[in-house]
Chimera marker file (.cmm) of the C-alpha trace (Angstrom):
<marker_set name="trace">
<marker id="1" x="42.616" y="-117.270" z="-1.612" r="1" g="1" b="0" radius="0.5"/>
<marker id="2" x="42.506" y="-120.136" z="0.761" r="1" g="1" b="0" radius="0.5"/>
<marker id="3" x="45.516" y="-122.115" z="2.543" r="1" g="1" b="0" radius="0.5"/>
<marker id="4" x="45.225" y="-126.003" z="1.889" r="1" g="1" b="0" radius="0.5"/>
<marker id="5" x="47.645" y="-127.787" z="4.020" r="1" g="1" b="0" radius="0.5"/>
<marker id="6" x="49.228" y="-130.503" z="1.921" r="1" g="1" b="0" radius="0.5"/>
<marker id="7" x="49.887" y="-134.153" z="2.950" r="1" g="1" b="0" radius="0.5"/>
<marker id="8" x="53.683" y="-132.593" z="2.353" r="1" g="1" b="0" radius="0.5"/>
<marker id="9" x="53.443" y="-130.162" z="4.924" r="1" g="1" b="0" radius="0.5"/>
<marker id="10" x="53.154" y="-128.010" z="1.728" r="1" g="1" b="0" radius="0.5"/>
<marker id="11" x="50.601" y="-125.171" z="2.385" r="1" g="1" b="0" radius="0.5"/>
<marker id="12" x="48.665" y="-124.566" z="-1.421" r="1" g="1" b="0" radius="0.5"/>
<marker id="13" x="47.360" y="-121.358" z="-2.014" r="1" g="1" b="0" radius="0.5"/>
<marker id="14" x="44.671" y="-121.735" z="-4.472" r="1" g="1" b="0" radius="0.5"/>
<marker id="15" x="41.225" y="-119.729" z="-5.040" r="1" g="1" b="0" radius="0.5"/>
<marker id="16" x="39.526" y="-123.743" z="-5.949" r="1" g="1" b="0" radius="0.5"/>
<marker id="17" x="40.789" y="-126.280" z="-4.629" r="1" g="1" b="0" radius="0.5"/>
<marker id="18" x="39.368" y="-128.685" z="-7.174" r="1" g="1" b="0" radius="0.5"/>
<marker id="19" x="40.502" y="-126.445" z="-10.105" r="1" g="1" b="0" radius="0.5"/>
<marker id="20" x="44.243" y="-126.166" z="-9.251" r="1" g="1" b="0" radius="0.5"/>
<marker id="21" x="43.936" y="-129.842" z="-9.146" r="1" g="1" b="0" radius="0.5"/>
<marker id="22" x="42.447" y="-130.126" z="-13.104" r="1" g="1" b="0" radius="0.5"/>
<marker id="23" x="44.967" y="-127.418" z="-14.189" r="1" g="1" b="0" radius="0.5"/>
<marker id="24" x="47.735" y="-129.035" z="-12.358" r="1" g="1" b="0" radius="0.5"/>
<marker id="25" x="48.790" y="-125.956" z="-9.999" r="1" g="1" b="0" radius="0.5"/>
<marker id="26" x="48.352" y="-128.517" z="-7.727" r="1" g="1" b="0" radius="0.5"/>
<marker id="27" x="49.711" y="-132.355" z="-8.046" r="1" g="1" b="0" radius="0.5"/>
<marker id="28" x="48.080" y="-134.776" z="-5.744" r="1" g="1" b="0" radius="0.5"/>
<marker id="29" x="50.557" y="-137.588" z="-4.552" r="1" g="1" b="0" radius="0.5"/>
<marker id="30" x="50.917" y="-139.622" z="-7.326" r="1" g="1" b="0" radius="0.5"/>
<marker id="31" x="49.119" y="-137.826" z="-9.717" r="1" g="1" b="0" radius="0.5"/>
<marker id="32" x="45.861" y="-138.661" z="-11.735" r="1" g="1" b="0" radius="0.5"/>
<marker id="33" x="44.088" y="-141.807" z="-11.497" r="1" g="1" b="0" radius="0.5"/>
<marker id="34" x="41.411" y="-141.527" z="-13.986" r="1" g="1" b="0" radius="0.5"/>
<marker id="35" x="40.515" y="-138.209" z="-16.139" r="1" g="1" b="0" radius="0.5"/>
<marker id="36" x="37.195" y="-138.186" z="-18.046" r="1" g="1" b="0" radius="0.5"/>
<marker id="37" x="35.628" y="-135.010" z="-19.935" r="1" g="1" b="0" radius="0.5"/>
<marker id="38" x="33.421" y="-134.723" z="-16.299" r="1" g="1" b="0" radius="0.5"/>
<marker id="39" x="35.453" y="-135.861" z="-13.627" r="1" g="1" b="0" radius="0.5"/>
<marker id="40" x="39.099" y="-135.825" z="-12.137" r="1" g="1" b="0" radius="0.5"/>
<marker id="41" x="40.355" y="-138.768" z="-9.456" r="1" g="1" b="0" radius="0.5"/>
<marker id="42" x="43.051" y="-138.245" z="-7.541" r="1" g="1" b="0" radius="0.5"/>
<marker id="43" x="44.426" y="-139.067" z="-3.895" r="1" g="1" b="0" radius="0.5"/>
<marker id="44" x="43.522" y="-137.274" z="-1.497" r="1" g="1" b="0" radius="0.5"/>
<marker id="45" x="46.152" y="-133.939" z="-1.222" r="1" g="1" b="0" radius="0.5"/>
<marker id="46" x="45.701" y="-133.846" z="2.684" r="1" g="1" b="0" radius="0.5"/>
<marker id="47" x="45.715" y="-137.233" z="3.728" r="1" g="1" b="0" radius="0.5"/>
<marker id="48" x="48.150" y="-139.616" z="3.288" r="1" g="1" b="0" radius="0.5"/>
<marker id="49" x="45.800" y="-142.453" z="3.711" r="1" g="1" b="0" radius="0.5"/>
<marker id="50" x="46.722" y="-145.259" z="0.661" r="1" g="1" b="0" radius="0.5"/>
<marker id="51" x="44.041" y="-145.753" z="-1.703" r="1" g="1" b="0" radius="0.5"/>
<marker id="52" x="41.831" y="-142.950" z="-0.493" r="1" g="1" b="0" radius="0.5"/>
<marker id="53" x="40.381" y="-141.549" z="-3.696" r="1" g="1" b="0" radius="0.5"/>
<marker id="54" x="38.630" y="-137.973" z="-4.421" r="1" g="1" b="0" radius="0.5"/>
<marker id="55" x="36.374" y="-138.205" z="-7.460" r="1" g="1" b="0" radius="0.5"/>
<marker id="56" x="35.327" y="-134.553" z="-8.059" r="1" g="1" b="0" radius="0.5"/>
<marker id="57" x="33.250" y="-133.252" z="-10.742" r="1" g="1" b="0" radius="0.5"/>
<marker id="58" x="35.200" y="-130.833" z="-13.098" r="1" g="1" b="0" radius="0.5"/>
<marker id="59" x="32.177" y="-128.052" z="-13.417" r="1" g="1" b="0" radius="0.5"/>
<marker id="60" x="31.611" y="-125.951" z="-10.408" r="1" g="1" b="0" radius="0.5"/>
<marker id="61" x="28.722" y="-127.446" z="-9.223" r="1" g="1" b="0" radius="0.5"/>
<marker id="62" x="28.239" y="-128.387" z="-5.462" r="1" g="1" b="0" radius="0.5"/>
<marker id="63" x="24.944" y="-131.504" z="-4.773" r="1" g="1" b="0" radius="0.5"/>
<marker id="64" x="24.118" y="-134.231" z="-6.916" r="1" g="1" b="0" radius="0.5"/>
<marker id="65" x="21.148" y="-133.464" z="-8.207" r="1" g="1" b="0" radius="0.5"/>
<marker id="66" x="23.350" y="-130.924" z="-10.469" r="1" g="1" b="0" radius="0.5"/>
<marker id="67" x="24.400" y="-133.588" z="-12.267" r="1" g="1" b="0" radius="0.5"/>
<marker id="68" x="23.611" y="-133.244" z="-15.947" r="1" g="1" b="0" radius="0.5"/>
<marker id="69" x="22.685" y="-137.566" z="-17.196" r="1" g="1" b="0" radius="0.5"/>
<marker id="70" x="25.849" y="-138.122" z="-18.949" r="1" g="1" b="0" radius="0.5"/>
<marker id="71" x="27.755" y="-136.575" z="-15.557" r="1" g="1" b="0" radius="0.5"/>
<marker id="72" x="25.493" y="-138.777" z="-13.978" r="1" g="1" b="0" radius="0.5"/>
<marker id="73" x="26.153" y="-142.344" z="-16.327" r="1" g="1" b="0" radius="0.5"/>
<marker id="74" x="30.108" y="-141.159" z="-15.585" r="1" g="1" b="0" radius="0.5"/>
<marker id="75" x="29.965" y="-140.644" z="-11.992" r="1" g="1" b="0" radius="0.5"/>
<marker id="76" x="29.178" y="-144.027" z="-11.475" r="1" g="1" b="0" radius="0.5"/>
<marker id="77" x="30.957" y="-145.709" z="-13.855" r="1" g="1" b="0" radius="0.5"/>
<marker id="78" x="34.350" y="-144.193" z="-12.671" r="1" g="1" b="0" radius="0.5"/>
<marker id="79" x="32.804" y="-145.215" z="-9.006" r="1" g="1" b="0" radius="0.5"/>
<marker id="80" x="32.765" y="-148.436" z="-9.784" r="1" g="1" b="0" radius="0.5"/>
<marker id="81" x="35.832" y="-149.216" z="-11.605" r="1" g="1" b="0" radius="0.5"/>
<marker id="82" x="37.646" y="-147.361" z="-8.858" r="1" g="1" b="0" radius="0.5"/>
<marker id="83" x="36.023" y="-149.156" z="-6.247" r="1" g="1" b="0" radius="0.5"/>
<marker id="84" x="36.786" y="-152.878" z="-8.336" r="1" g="1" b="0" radius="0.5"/>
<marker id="85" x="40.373" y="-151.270" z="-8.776" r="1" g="1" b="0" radius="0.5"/>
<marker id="86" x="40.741" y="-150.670" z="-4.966" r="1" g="1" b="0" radius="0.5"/>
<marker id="87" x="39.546" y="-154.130" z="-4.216" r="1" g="1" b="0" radius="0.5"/>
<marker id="88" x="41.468" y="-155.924" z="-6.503" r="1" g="1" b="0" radius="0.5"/>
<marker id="89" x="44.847" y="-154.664" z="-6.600" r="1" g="1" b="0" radius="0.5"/>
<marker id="90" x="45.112" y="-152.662" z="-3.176" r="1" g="1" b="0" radius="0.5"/>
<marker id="91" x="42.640" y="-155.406" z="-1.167" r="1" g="1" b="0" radius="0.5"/>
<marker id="92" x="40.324" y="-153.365" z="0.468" r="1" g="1" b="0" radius="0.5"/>
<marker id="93" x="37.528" y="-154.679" z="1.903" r="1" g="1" b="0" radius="0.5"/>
<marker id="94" x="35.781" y="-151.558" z="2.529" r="1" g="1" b="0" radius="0.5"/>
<marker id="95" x="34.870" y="-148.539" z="1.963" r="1" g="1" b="0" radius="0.5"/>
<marker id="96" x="33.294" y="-145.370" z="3.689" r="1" g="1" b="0" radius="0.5"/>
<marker id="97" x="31.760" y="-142.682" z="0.934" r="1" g="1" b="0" radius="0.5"/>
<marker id="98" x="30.700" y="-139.102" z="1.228" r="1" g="1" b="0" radius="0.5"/>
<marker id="99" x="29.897" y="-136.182" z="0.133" r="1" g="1" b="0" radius="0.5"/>
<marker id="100" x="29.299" y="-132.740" z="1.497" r="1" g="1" b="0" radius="0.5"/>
<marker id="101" x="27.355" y="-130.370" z="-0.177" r="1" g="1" b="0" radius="0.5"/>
<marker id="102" x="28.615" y="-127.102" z="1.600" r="1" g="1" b="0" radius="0.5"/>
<marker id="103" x="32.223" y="-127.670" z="0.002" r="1" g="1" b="0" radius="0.5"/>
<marker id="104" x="33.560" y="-124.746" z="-1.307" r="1" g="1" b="0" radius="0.5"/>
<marker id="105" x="34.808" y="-126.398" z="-3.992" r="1" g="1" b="0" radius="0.5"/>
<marker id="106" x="33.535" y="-128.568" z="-6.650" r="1" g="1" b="0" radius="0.5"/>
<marker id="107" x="31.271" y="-131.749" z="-5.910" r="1" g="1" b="0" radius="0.5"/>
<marker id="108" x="33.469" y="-134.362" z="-4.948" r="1" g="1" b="0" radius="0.5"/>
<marker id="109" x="33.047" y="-138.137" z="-3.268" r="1" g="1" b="0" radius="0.5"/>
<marker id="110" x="36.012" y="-139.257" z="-0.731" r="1" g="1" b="0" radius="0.5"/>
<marker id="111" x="36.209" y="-143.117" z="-1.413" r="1" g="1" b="0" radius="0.5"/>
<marker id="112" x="37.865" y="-143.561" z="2.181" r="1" g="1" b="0" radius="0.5"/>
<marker id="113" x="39.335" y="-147.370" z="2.600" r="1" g="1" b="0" radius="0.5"/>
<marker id="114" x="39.012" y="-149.077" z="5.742" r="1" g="1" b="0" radius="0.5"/>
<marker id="115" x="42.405" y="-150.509" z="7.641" r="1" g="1" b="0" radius="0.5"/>
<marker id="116" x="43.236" y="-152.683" z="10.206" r="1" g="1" b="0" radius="0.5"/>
<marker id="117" x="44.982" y="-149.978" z="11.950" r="1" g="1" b="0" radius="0.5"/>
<marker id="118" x="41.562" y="-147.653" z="11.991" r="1" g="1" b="0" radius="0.5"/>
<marker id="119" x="40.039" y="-149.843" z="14.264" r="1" g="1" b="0" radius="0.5"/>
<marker id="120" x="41.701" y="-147.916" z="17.235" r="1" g="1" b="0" radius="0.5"/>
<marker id="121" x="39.162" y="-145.001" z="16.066" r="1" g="1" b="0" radius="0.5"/>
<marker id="122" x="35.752" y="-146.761" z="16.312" r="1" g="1" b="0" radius="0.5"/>
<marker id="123" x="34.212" y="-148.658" z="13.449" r="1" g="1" b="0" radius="0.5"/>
<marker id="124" x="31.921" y="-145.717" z="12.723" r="1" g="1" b="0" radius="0.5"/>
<marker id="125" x="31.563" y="-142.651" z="10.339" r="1" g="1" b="0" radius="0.5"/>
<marker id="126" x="32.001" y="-140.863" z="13.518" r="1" g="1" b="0" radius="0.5"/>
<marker id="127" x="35.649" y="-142.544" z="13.472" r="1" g="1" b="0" radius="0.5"/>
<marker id="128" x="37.111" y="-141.242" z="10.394" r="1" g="1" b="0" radius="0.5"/>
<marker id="129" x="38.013" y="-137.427" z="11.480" r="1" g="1" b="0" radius="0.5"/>
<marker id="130" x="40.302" y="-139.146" z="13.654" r="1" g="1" b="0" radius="0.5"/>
<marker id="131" x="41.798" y="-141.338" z="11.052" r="1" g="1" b="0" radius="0.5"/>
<marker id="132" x="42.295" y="-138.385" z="8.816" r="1" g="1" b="0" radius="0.5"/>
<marker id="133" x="44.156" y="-136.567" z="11.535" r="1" g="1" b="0" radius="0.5"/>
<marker id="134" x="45.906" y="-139.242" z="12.391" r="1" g="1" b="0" radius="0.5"/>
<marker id="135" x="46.826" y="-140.226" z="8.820" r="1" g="1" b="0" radius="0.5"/>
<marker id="136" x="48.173" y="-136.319" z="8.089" r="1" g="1" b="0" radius="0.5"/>
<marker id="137" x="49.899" y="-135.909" z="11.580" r="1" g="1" b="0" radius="0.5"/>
<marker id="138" x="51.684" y="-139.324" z="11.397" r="1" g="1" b="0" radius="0.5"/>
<marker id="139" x="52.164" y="-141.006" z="7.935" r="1" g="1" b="0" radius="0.5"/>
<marker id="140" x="53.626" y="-138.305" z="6.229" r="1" g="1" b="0" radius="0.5"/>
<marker id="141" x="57.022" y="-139.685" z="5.695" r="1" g="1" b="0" radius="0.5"/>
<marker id="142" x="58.881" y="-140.471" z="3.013" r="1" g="1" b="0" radius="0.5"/>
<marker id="143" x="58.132" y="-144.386" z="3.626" r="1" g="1" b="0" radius="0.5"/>
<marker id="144" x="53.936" y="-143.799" z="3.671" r="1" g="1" b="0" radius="0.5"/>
<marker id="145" x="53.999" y="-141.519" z="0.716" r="1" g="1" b="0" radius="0.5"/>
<marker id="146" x="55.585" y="-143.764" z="-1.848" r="1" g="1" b="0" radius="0.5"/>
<marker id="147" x="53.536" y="-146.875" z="-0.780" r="1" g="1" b="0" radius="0.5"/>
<marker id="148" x="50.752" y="-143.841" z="-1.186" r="1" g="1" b="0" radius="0.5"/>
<marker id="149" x="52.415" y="-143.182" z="-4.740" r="1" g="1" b="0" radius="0.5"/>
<marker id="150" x="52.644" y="-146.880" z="-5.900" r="1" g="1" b="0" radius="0.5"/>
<marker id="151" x="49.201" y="-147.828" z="-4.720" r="1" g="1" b="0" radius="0.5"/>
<marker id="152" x="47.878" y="-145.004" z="-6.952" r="1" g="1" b="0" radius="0.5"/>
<marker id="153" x="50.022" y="-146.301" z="-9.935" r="1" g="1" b="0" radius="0.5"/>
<marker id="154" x="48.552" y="-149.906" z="-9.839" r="1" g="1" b="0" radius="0.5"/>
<marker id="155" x="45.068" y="-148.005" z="-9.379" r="1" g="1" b="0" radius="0.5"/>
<marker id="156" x="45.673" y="-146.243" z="-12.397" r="1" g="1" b="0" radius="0.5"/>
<marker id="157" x="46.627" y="-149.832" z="-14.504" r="1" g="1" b="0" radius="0.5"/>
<marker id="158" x="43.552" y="-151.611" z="-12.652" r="1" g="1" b="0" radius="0.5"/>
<marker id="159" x="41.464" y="-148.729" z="-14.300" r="1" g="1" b="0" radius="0.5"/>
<marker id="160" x="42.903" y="-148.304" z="-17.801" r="1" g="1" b="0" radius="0.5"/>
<marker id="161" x="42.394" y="-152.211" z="-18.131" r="1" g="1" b="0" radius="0.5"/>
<marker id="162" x="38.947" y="-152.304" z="-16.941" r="1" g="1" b="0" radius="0.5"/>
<marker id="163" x="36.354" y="-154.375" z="-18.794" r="1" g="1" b="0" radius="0.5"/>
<marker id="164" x="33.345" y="-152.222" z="-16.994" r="1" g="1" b="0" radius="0.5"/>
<link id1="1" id2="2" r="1" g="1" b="0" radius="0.2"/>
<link id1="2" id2="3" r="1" g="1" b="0" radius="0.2"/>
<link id1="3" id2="4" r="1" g="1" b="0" radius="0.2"/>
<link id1="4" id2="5" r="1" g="1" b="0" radius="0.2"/>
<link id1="5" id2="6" r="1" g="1" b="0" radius="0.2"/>
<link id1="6" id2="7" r="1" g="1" b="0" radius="0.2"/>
<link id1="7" id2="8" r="1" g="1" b="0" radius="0.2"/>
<link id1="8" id2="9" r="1" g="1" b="0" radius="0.2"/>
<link id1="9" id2="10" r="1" g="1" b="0" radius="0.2"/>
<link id1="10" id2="11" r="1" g="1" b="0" radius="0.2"/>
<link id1="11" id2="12" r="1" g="1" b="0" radius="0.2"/>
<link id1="12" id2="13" r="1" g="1" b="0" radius="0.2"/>
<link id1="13" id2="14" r="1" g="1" b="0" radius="0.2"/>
<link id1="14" id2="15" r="1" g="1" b="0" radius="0.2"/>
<link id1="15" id2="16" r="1" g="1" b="0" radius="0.2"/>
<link id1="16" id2="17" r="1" g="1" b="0" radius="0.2"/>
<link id1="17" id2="18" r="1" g="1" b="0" radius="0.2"/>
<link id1="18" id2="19" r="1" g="1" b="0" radius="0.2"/>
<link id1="19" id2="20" r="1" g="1" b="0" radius="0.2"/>
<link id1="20" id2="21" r="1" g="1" b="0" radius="0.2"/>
<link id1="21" id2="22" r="1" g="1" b="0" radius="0.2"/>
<link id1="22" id2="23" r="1" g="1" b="0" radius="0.2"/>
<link id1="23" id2="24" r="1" g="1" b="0" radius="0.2"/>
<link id1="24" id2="25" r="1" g="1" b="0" radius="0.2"/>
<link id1="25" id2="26" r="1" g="1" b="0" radius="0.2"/>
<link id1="26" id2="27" r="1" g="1" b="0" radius="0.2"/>
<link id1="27" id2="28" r="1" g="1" b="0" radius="0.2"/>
<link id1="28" id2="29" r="1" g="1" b="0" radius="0.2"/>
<link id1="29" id2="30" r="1" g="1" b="0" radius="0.2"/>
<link id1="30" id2="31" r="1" g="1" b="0" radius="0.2"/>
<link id1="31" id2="32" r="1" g="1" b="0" radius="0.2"/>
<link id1="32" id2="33" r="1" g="1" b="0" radius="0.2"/>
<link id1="33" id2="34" r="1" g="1" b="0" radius="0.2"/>
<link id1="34" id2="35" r="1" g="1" b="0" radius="0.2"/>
<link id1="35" id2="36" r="1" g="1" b="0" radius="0.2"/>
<link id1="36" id2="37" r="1" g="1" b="0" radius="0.2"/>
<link id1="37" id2="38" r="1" g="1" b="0" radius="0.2"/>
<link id1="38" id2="39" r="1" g="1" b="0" radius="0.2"/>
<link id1="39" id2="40" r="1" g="1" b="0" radius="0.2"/>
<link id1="40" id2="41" r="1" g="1" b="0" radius="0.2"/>
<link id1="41" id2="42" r="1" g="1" b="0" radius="0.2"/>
<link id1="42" id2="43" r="1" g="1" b="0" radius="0.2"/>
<link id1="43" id2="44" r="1" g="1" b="0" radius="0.2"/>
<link id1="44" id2="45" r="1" g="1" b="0" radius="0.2"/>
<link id1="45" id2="46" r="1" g="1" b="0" radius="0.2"/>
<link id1="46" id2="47" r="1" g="1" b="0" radius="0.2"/>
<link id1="47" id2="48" r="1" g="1" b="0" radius="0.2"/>
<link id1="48" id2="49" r="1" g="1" b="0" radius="0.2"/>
<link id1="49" id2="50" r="1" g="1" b="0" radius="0.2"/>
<link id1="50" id2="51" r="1" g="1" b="0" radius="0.2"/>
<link id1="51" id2="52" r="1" g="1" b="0" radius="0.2"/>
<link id1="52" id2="53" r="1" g="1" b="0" radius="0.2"/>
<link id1="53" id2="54" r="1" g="1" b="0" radius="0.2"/>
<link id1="54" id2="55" r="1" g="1" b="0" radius="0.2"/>
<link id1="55" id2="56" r="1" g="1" b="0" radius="0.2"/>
<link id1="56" id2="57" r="1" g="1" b="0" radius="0.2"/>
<link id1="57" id2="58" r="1" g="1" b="0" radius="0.2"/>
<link id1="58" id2="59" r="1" g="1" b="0" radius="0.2"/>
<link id1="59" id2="60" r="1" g="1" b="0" radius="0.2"/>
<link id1="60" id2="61" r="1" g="1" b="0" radius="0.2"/>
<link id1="61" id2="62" r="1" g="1" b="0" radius="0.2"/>
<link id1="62" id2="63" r="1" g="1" b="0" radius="0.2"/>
<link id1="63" id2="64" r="1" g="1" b="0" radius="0.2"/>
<link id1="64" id2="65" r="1" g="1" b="0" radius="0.2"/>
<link id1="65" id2="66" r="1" g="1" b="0" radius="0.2"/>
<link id1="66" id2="67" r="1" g="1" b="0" radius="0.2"/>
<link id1="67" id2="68" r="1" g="1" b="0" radius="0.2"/>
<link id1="68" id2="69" r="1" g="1" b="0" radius="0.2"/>
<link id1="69" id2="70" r="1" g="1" b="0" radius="0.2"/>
<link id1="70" id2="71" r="1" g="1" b="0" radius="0.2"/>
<link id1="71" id2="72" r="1" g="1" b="0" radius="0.2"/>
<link id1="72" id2="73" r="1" g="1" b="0" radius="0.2"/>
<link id1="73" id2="74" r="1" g="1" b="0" radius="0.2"/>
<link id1="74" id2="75" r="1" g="1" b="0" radius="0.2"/>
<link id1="75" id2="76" r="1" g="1" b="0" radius="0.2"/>
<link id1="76" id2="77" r="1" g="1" b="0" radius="0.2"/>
<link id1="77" id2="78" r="1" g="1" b="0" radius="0.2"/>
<link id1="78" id2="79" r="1" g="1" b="0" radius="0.2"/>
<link id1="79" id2="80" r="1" g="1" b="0" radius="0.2"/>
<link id1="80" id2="81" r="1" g="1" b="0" radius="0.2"/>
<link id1="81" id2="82" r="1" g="1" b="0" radius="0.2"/>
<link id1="82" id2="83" r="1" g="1" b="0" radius="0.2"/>
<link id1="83" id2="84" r="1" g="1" b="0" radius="0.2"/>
<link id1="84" id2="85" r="1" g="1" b="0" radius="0.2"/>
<link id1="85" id2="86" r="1" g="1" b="0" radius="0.2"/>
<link id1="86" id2="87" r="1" g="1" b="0" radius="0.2"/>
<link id1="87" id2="88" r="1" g="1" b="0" radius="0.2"/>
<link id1="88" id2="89" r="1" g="1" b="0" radius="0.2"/>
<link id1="89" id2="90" r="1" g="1" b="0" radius="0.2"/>
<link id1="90" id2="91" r="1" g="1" b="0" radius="0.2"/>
<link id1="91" id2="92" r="1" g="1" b="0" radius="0.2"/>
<link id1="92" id2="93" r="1" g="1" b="0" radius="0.2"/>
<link id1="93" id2="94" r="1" g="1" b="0" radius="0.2"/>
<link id1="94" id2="95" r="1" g="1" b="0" radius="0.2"/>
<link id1="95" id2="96" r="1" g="1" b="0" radius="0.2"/>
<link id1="96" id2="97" r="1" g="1" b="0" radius="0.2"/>
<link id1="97" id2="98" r="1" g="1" b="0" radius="0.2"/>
<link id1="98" id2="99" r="1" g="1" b="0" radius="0.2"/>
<link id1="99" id2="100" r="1" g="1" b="0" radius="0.2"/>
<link id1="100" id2="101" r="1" g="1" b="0" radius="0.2"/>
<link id1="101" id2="102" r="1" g="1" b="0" radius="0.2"/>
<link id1="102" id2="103" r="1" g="1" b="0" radius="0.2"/>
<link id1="103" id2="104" r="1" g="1" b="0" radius="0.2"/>
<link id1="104" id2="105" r="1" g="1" b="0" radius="0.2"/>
<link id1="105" id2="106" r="1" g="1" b="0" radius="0.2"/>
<link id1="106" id2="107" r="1" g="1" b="0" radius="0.2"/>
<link id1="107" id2="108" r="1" g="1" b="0" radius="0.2"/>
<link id1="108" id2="109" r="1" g="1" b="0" radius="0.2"/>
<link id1="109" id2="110" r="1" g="1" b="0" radius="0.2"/>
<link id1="110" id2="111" r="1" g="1" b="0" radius="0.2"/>
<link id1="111" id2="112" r="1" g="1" b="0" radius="0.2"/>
<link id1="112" id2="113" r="1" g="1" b="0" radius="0.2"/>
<link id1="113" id2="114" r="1" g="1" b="0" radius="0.2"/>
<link id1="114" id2="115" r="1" g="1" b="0" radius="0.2"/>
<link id1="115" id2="116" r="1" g="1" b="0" radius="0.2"/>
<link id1="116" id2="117" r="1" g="1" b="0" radius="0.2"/>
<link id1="117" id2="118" r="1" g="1" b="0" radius="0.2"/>
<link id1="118" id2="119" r="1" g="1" b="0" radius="0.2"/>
<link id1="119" id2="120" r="1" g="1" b="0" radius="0.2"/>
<link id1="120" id2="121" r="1" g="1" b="0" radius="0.2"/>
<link id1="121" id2="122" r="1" g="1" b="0" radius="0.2"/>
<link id1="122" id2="123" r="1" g="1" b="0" radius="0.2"/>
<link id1="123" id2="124" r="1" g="1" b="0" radius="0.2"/>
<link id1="124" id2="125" r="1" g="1" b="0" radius="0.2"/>
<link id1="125" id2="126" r="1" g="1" b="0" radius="0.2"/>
<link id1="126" id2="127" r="1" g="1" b="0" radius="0.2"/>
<link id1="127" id2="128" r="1" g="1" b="0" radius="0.2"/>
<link id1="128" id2="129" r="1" g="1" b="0" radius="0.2"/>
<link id1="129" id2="130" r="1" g="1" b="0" radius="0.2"/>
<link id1="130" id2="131" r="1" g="1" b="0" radius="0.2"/>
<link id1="131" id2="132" r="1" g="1" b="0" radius="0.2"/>
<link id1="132" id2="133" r="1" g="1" b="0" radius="0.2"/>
<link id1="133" id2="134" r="1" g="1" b="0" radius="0.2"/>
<link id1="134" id2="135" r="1" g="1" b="0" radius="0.2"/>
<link id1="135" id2="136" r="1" g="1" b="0" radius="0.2"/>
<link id1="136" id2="137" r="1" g="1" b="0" radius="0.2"/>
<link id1="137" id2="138" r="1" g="1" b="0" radius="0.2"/>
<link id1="138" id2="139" r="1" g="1" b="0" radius="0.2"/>
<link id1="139" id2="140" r="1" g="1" b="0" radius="0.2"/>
<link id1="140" id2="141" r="1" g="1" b="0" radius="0.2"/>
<link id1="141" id2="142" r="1" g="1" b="0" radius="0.2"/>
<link id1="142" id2="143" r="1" g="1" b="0" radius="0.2"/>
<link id1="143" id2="144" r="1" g="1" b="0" radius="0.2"/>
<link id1="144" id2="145" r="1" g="1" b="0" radius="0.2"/>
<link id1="145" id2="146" r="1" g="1" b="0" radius="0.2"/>
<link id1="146" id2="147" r="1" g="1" b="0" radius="0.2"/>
<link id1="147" id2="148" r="1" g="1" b="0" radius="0.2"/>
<link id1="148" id2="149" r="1" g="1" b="0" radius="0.2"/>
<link id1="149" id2="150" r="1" g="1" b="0" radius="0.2"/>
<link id1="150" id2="151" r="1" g="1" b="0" radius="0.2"/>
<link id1="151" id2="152" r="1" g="1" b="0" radius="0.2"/>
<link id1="152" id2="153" r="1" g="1" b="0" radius="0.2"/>
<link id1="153" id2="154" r="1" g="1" b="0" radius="0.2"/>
<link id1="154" id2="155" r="1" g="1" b="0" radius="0.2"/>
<link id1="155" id2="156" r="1" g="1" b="0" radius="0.2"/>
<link id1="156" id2="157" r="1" g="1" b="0" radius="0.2"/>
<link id1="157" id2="158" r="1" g="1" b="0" radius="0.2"/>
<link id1="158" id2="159" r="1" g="1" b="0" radius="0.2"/>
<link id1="159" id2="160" r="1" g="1" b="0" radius="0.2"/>
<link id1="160" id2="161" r="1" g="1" b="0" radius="0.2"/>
<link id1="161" id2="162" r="1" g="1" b="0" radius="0.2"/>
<link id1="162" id2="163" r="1" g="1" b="0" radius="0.2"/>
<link id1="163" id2="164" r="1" g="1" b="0" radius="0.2"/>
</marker_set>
């Protein structure tokens, strides 16, 4: 078993992270954006940063290229409409994306926005560790969580009306 420290405060107790998440043991502020037979997207459960978006795979499988093609045809298509979705209704310009293949959970992409307010970190993927700690150490609050909440609501309309 392994302690995940919610954006709550909450600490989770879970074997996989990713599968707690698909079975619902664990609920991610504001739920489920988009659910396919192959993926699961959800905010991010430890950091309260709006519009930051984990799109993990729903087999255990941890690089890429263990993608079977229609994983592969899904992956990006739920990329995409989550990245139109977070540019039309939340405004974000950009976008930092990765993936790390020693997880010890299921393959997963962070979809991290970019904010004004990161700037005081660097403009670099060297930056966002201190965003993220910053983000969990200071915006959870009752205020950040349901701007967190409603931002993940209009991502979930964005994406259920999506023409892609």
């Amino acid at each position: 078993m392994r302690n995940i420290v919610l954006s709550s405060g909450e600490i989770a107790q879970v074997d996989c992270l990713s599968c707690a998440i698909i079975s619902g043991q664990v609920e991610p502020n504001g739920g489920v954006v988009i659910e396919t037979d192959y993926f699961h997207a959800h905010q991010d459960v430890a950091y309260p940063i709006k519009g930051l978006v984990i799109l993990a795979s729903k087999r255990h499988i941890h690089c890429l290229d263990e993608l079977n093609n229609e994983e592969k045809l899904d992956y990006i298509n739920l990329l995409t409409k989550i990245r139109q979705a977070q540019r039309e209704v939340l405004g974000i310009d950009y976008v930092y994306y990765f993936y790390n293949e020693d997880t010890t959970h299921h393959f997963h992409t962070w979809m991290v926005p970019r904010y004004e307010w990161m700037n005081a970190f660097g403009r670099s993927v060297e930056s966002l560790r201190p965003v993220l700690l910053h983000a969990r150490n200071n915006l959870s609050n009752e205020e950040h969580e349901k701007e967190v909440r409603e931002a993940i609501e209009l991502l979930r309309e964005s994406i259920k009306n999506c023409s892609l």
